[in-house]
N, C-alpha and C positions, 0 to 999 in steps of 0.2 A: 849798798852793795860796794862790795871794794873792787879794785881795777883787776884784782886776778879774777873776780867771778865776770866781770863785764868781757873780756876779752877770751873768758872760756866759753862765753855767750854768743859771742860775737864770731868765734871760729867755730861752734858747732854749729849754726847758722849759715855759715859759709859753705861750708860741708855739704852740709843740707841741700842748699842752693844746685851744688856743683853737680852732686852726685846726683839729681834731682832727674837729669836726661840723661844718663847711660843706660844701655842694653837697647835701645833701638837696630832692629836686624832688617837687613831686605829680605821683600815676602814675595821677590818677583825674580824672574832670572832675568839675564841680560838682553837673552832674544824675545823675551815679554815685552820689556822696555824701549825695544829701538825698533827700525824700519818706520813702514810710511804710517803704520796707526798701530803706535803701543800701547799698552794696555797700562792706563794710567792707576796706584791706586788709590781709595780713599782719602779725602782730605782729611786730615789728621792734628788737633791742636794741642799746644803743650806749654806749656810755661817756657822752658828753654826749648825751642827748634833744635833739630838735630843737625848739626851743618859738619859733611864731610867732604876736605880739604885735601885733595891731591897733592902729591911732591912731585912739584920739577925736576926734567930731565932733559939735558941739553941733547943734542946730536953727536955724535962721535965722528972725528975729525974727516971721513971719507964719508960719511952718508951726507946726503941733502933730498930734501922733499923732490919730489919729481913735480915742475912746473908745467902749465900748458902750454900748449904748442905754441912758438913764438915769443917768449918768456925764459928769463933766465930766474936762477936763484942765487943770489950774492949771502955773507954774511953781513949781520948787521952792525955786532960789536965784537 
């Protein structure tokens, strides 16, 4: 084998790998999921787990969480 068929090997493999978990959808709505007993579903196995990553969002310079009674909120950096 020469180096260009190992490395078209090697990337279609790759590929393979990547694309391997996409299309995973939610099958539940939000109000299914939360409060005191949501509605969990199926466990579900997969070679790559589906893992979805929120982006951060700071506060905007006049809002702060509302703390409880007795308790202030500072910033931290």
């Amino acid at each position: 084998m020469t180096r260009k068929n190992i490395r078209s090997g090697v990337i279609l493999v790759w590929c393979t790998v990547a694309f391997a978990g996409c299309g995973a959808t939610a099958r539940l709505t939000v109000a299914e999921g939360t409060g005191p007993q949501p509605v969990l579903p199926a466990l579900e196995r997969s070679l790559i787990p589906t893992v979805n990553i929120v982006s951060a969002k700071g506060w905007t310079a006049a809002a702060t969480p509302a703390p409880a009674a007795g308790l202030t909120v500072t910033a931290l950096a």
